[in-house]
C-alpha positions as CSV (number, residue, x, y, z in Angstrom):
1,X,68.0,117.1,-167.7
2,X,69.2,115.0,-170.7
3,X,72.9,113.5,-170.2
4,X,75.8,115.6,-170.5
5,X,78.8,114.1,-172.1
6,X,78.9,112.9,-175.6
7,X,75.0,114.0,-176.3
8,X,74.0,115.6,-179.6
9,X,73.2,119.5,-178.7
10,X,73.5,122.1,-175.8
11,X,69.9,123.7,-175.8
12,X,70.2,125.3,-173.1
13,X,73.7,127.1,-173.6
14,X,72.4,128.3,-177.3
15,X,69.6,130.0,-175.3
16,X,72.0,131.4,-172.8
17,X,74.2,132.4,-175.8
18,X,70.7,134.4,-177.2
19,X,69.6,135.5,-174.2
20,X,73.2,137.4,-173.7
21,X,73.5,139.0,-177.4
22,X,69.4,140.2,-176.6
23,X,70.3,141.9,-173.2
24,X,72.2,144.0,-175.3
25,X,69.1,145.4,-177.2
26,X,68.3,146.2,-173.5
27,X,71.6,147.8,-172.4
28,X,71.9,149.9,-175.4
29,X,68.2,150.9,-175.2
30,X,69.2,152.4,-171.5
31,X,72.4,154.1,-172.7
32,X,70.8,155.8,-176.2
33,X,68.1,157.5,-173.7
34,X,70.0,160.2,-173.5
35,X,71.4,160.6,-177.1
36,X,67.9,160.4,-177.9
37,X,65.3,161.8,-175.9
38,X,65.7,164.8,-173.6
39,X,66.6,164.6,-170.2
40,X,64.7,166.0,-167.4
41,X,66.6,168.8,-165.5
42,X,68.3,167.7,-162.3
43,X,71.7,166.5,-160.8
44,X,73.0,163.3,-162.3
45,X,72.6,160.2,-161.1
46,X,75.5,158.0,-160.1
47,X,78.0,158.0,-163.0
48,X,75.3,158.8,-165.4
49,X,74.1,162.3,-167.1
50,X,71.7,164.9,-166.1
51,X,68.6,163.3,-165.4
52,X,69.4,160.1,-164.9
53,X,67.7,157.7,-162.4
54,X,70.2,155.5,-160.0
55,X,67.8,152.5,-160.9
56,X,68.3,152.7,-164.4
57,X,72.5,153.4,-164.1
58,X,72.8,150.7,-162.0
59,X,70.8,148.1,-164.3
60,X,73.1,150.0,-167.4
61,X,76.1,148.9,-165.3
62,X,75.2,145.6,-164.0
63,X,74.3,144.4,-167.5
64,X,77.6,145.6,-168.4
65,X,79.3,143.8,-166.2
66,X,78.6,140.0,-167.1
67,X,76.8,140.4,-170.4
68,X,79.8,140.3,-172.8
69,X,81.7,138.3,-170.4
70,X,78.6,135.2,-170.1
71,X,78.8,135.3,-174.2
72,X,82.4,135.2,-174.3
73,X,82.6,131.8,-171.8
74,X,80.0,130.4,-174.0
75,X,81.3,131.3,-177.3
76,X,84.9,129.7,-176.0
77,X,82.6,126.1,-175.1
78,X,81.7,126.0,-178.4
79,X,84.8,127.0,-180.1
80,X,86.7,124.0,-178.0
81,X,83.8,121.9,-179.4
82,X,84.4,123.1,-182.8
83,X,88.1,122.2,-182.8
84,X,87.7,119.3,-181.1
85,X,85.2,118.1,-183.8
86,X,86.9,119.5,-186.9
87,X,90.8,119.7,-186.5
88,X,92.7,122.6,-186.2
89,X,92.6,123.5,-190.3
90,X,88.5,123.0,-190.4
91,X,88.3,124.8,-187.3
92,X,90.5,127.7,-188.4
93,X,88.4,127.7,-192.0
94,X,84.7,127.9,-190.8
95,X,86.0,130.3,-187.7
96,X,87.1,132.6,-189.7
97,X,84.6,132.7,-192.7
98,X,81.5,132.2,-190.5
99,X,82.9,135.6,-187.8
100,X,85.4,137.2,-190.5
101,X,82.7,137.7,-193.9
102,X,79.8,139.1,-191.8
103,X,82.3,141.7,-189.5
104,X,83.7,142.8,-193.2
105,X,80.1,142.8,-194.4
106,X,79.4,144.7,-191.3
107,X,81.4,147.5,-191.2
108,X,80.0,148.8,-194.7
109,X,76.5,148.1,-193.8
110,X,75.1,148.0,-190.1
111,X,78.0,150.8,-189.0
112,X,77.0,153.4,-191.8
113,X,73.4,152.6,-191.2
114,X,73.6,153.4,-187.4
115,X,75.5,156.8,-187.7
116,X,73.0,158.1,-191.0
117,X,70.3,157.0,-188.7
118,X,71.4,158.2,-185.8
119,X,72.7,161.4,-187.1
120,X,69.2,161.9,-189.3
121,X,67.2,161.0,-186.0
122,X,69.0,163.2,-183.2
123,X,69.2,167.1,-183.0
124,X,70.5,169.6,-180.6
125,X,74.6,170.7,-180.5
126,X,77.0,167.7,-181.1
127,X,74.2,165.8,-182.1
128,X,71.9,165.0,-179.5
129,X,69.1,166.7,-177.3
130,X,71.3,167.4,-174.5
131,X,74.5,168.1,-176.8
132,X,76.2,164.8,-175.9
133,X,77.9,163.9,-179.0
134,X,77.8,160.1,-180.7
135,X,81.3,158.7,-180.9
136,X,84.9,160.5,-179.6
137,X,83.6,164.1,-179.4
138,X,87.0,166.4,-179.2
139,X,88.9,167.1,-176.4
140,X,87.3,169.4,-174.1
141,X,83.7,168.8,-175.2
142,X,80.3,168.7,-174.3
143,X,80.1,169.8,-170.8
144,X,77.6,167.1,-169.4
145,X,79.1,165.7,-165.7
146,X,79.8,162.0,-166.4
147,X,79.3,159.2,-168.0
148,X,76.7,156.5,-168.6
149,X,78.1,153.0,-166.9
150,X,80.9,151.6,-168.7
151,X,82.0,154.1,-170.8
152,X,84.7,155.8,-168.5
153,X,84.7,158.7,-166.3
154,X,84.2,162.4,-167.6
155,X,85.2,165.5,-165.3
156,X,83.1,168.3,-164.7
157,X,83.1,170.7,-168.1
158,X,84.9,167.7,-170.0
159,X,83.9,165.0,-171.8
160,X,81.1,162.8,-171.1
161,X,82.8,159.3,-171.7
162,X,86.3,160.1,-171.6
163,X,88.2,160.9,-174.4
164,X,89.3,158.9,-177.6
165,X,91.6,156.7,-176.4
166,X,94.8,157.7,-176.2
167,X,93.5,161.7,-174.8
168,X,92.7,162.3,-171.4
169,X,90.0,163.1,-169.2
170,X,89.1,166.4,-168.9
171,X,91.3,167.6,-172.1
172,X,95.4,168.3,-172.2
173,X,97.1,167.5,-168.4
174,X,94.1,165.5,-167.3
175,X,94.4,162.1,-166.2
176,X,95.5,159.5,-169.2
177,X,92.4,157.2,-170.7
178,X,92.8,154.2,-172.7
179,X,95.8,153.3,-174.6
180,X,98.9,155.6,-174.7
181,X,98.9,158.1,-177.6
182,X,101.2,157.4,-180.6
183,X,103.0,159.7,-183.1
184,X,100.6,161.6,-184.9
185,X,97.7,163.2,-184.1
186,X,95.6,160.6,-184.0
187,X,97.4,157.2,-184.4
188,X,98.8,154.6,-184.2
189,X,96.7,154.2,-181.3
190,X,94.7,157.6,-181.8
191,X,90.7,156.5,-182.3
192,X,90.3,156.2,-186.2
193,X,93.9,156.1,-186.8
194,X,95.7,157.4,-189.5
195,X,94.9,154.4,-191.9
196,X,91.2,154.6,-191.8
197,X,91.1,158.5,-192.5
198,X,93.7,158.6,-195.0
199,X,91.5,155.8,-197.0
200,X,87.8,157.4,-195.9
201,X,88.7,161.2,-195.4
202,X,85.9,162.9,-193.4
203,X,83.7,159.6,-194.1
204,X,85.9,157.5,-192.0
205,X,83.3,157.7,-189.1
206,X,81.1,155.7,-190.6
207,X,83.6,152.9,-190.7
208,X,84.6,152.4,-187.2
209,X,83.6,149.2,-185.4
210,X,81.0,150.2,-183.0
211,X,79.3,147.1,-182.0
212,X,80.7,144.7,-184.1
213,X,84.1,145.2,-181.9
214,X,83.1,141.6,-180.7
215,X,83.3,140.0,-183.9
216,X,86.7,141.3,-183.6
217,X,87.8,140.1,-180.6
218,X,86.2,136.8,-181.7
219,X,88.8,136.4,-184.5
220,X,91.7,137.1,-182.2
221,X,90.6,134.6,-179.4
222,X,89.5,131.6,-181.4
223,X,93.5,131.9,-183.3
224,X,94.8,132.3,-179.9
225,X,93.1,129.9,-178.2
226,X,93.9,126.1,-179.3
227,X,97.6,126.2,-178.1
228,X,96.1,127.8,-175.0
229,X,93.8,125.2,-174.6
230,X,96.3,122.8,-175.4
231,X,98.0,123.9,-172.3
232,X,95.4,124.1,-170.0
233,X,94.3,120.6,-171.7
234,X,97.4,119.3,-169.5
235,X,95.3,120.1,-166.1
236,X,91.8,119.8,-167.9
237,X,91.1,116.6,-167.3
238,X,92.9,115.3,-164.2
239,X,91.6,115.4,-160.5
240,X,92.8,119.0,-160.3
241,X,91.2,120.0,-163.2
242,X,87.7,118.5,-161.9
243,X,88.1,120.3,-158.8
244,X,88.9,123.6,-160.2
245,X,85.6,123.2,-162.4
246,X,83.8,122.8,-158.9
247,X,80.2,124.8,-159.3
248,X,81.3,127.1,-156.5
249,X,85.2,127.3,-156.8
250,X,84.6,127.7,-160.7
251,X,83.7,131.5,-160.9
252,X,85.7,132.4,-157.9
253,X,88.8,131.3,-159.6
254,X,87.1,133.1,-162.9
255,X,86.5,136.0,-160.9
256,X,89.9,136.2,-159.6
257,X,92.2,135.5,-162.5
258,X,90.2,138.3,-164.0
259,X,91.2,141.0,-161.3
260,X,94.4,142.0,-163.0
261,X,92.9,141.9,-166.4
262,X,90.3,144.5,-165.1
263,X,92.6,146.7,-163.4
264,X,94.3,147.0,-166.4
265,X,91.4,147.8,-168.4
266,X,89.4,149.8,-165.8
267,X,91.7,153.3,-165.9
268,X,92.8,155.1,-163.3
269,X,88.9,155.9,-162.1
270,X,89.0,152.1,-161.0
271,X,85.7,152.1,-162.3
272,X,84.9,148.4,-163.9
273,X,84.8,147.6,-166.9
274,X,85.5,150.4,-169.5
275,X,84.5,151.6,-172.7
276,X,85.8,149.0,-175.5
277,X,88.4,151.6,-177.1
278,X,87.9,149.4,-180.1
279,X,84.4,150.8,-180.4
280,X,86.3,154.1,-182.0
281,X,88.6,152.1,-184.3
282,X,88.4,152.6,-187.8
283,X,88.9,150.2,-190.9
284,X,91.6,148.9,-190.8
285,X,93.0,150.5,-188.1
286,X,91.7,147.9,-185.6
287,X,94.1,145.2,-187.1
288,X,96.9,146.2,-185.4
289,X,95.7,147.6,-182.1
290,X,95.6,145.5,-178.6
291,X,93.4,147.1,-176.2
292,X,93.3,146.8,-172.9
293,X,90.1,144.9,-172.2
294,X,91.0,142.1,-174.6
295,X,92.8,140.4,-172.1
296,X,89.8,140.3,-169.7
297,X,87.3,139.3,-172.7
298,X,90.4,136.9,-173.4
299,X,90.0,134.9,-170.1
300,X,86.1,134.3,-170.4
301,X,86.8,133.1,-173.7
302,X,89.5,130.6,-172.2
303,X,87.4,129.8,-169.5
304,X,84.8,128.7,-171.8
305,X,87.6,126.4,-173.5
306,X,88.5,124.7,-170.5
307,X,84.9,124.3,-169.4
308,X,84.5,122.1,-172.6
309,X,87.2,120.0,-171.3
310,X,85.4,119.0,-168.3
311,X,81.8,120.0,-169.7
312,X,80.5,116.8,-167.2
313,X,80.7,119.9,-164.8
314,X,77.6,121.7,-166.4
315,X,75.4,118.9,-164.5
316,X,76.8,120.4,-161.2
317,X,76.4,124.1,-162.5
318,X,72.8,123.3,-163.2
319,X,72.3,122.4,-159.4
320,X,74.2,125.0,-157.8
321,X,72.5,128.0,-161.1
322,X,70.3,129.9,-158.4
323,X,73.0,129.7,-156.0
324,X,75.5,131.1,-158.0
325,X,73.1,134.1,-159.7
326,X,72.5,134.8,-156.4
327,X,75.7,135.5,-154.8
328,X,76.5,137.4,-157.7
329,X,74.1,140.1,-157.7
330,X,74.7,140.2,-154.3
331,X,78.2,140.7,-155.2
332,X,77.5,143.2,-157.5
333,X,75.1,145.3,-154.8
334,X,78.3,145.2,-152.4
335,X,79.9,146.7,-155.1
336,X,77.5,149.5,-155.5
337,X,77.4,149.8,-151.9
338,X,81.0,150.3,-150.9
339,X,81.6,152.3,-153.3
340,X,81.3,155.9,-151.6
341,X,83.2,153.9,-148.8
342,X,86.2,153.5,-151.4
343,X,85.9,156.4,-152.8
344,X,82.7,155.9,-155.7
345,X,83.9,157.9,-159.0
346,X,82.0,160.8,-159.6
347,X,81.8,164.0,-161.3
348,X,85.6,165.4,-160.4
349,X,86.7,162.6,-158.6
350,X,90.5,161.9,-158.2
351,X,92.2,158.7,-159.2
352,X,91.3,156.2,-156.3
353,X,94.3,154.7,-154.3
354,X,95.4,151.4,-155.0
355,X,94.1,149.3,-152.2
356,X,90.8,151.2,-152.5
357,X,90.7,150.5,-156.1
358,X,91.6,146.8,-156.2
359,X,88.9,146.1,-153.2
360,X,86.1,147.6,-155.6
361,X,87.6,145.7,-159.1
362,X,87.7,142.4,-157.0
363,X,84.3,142.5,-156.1
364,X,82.8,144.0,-159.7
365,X,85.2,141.0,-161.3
366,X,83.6,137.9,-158.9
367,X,80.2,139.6,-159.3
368,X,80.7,139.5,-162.8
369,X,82.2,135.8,-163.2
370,X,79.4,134.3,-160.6
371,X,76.7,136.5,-162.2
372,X,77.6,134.8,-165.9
373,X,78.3,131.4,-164.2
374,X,75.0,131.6,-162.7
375,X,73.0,132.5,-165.4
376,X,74.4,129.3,-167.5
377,X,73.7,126.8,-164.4
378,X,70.2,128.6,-164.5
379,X,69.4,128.1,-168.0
380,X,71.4,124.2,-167.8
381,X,68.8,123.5,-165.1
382,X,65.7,125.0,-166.3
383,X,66.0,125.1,-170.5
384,X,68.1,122.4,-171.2
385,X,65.5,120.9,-173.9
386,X,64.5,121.5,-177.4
387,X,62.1,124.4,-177.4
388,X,60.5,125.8,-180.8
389,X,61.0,129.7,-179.2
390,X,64.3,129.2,-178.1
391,X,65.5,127.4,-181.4
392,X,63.9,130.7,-183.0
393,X,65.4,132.9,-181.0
394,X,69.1,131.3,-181.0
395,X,68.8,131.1,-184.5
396,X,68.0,135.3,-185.1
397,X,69.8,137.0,-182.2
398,X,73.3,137.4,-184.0
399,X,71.2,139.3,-186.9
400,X,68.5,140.7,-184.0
401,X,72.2,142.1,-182.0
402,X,73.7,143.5,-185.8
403,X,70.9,145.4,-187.1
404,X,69.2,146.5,-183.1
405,X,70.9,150.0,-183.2
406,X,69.1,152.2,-185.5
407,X,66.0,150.1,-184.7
408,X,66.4,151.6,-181.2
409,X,67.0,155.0,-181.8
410,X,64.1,155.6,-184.1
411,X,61.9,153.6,-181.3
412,X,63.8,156.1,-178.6
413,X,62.8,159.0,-181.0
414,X,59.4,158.3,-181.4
415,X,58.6,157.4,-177.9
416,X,60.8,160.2,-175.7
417,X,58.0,163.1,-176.3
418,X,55.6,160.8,-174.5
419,X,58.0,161.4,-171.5
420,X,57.4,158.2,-170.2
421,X,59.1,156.5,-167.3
422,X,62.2,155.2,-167.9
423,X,61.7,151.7,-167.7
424,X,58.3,151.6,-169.8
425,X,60.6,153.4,-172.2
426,X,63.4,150.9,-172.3
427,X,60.6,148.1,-172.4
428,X,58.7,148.9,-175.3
429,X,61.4,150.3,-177.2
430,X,63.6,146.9,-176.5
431,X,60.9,144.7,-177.6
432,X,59.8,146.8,-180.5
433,X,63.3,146.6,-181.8
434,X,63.9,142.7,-181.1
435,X,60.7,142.1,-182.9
436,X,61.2,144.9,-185.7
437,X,64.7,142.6,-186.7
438,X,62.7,139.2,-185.9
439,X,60.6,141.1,-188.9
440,X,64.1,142.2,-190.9
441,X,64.9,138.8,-190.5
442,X,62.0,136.9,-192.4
443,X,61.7,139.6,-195.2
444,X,65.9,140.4,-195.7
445,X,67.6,137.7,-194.6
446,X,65.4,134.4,-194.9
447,X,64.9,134.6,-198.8
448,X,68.0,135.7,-199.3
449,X,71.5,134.5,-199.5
450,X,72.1,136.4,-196.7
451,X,70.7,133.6,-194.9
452,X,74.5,131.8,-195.1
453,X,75.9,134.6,-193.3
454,X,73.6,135.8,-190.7
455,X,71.0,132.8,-190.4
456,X,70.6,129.5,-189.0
457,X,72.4,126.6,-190.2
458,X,72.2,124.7,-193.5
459,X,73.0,121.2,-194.3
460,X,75.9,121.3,-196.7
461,X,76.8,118.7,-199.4
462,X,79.3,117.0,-197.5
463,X,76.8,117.0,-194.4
464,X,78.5,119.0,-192.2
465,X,76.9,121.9,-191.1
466,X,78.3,125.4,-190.6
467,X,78.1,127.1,-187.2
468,X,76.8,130.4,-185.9
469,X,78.9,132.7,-185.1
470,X,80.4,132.5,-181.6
471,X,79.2,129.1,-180.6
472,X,78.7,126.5,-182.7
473,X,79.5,123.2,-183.5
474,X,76.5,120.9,-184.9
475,X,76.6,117.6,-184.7
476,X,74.4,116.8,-187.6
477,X,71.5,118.8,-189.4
478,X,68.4,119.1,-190.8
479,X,66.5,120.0,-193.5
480,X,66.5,123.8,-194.6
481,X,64.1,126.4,-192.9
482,X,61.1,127.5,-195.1
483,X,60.0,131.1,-195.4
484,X,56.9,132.4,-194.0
485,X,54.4,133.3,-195.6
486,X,54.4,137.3,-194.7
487,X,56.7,140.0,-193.2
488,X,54.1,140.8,-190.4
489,X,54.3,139.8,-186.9
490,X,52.1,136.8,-187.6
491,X,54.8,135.8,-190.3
492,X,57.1,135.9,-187.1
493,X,54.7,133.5,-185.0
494,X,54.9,131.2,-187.6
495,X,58.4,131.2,-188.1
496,X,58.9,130.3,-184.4
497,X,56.3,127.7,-184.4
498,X,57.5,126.2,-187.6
499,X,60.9,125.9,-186.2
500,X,61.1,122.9,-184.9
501,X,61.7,121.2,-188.8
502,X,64.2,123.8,-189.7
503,X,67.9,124.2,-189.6
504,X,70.0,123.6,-186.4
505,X,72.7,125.9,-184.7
506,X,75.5,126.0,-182.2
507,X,75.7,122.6,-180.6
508,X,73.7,120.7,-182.6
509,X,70.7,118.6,-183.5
């Protein structure tokens, strides 16, 4: 493993960084199953909809659990690299144009293109197979008993992720989801808002956040952060600060400082993390909302900042990475496991009490913090060098992660008459839609000036270079990437082999 402090590039945390925004394409492929294709007839499976296999809910959910989190502690490394190297006004500038221009670009692009594709691909009441409806269905809805992980808790004969935030489970009197309705009937803190429809009418679906809700966030932590940091700077680098970094005592305090944070987000179910309300939240409603979740995205972010501080720590990560991954699945699988002890939510399950609940969020939050922790000490010990794939691949995931949803419900489409097992399923529709945008990517974005917003970094005149979103912070560059030659799969071979010559991100060449 090269040296740690002072050297030119983090290889192995840009692949981590990838490797996060890809397992998405993976999550998303499990959850749109059932949008999608039709579901076998049977009971539910735990937390999940008709049909659906405990294996597959449980890998939903423990994706889920540390995959936003593990990008949001490396995205807050490289935004304290970023400040450090650029001042507070530089950082602020390329922060904001580098996250801000491609969420505003965004909204009017990748969101309308998901719900005309989704909505063009899916049939059946509500608009899907088994009549679960895409997006806040209305109170009182579908009928299917529960939800996929993360997305809430339905009741039996209400609504399969919970309602828009600010309604309630199982329609008028039922128990209170997400943030506290406003005046109105749907805002201030109704999903949409009053804004967004007033502006887009009827059409103001097709502007809600979806998955670009992170970009979001993004913006809010990195203008939050440096005074935070500044603070935490205090403790960063003295002997306390070294031992809090510890590789062991690291995601236990990570884990714990995120309990309240989660049971604030969680709902009265007590059921982990949530559905991101922000998900629902129209243009430009979202300016002016705080969710609940923010604040536990908030503290990976900060996390990530203060690891920076003391980023000599990574070396002792990298040792302890197998140890840590470890003890956090097996953290997780206690979670799974006490849960009908502590009262697992399910189909018409009451609010849990208190003590019950906390148990089960304390061990979902430490599986979640040694899970993320892990997976960087993992990838410090076994990818920390220059690789041409893993250049490639942390250079395309941000587009790869934008333009993945429609890509994975035409793949879900074409594949769910075959009525093959669930996993081959979420296999080969994954990788079909991680190489179909690797293939995007080399005919839309390379040629294009596109390539400034959602491609690698460029040299500039000055010699900086720009940063990816959510990472970054070269320390030098390189000359500009060359196109391939063709928009087939081979065109995408060559691209990864002819990366080593082309433009840096994140940390650095």
């Amino acid at each position: 493993m090269t040296p740690l402090v002072d050297r030119p590039r983090y290889f192995a945390l840009d692949c981590v960084r990838a490797a996060a925004m890809l397992l998405g394409v993976v999550y998303h492929t499990i959850l749109f199953r059932m949008f999608v294709a039709p579901m076998p007839p049977g009971p539910p499976g735990p937390g999940g909809p008709p049909g659906a296999s405990g294996p597959a809910v449980w890998l939903q959910d423990w994706l889920h659990s540390f995959r936003m989190p593990l990008f949001f502690l490396i995205s807050g490394f490289f935004s304290a690299m970023m400040f450090e190297k650029y001042g507070a006004g530089k950082y602020m500038g390329r922060r904001w144009t580098r996250i801000g221009v491609p969420l505003v670009v965004g909204l009017f692009t990748f969101g309308p293109l998901y719900i005309l594709t989704r909505d063009a691909v899916t049939s059946g009441p509500g608009g899907g197979p088994v009549g679960v409806p895409f997006g806040p269905p209305p109170v009182g809805g579908s009928g299917v008993p529960g939800p996929p992980p993360g997305f809430g808790l339905g009741a039996p004969g209400g609504m399969p992720f919970g309602p828009p935030p600010g309604g309630s489970v199982d329609g008028p009197g039922g128990v209170p989801f997400g943030p506290p309705p406003g005046g109105g009937p749907r805002g201030p803190f109704g999903a949409g808002g009053g804004v967004s429809e007033r502006i887009f009418g009827a059409s103001d679906r097709y502007f809600h956040l979806n998955h670009l809700w992170f970009l979001w966030y993004l913006l809010v932590f990195i203008t939050l952060a440096p005074p935070v940091g500044w603070c935490f700077d205090r403790i960063g680098r003295g002997p306390l600060g070294r031992w809090l970094r510890g590789p062991l005592l690291f995601p236990v305090v990570l884990g714990t400082v995120g309990i309240p944070a989660l049971v604030a987000a969680a709902g009265p179910f007590g059921r982990g993390l949530g559905l991101v309300p922000a998900i629902f939240r129209g243009f430009p409603d979202f300016l002016w909302h705080f969710d609940a979740d923010m604040a536990f995205y908030a503290i990976d972010f900060l996390a990530g900042w203060w690891l920076f501080q003391g980023r000599a720590a990574l070396a002792a990560l990298a040792r302890w990475g197998f140890f840590n991954l470890a003890l956090g699945i097996a953290t997780f699988a206690a979670y799974v496991s006490f849960g009908p002890g502590l009262g697992f939510p399910g189909p018409g399950s009451a609010p849990q009490p208190d003590p019950n609940r906390l148990m089960w969020l304390a061990l979902y939050s430490l599986s979640s913090a040694f899970t993320a922790v892990g997976f960087i000490g993992v990838f410090q010990r076994c990818l920390d060098r220059p690789t041409r794939t893993g250049r490639y691949l942390a250079d395309t995931a941000l587009w790869v992660y934008l333009i993945h949803q429609p890509l994975v419900i035409v793949g879900l489409a074409v594949v769910g008459p075959l009525q093959l097992p669930w996993w081959v399923q979420t296999a080969g529709v994954a990788t079909g839609a991680v190489v179909g945008g690797l293939l995007l990517f080399e005919a839309v974005v390379r040629p294009t000036p596109l390539m400034r917003l959602f491609g690698p970094t460029i040299r500039g005149q000055t010699g900086d270079v720009a940063s990816e979103v959510g990472c970054e912070a070269n320390r030098g560059g390189s000359d500009p990437p060359t196109a391939p030659n063709s928009d087939s799969l081979r065109s995408v071979a060559q691209a990864v082999a002819a990366h080593g010559t082309s433009a840096g991100t994140s940390s650095g060449d």
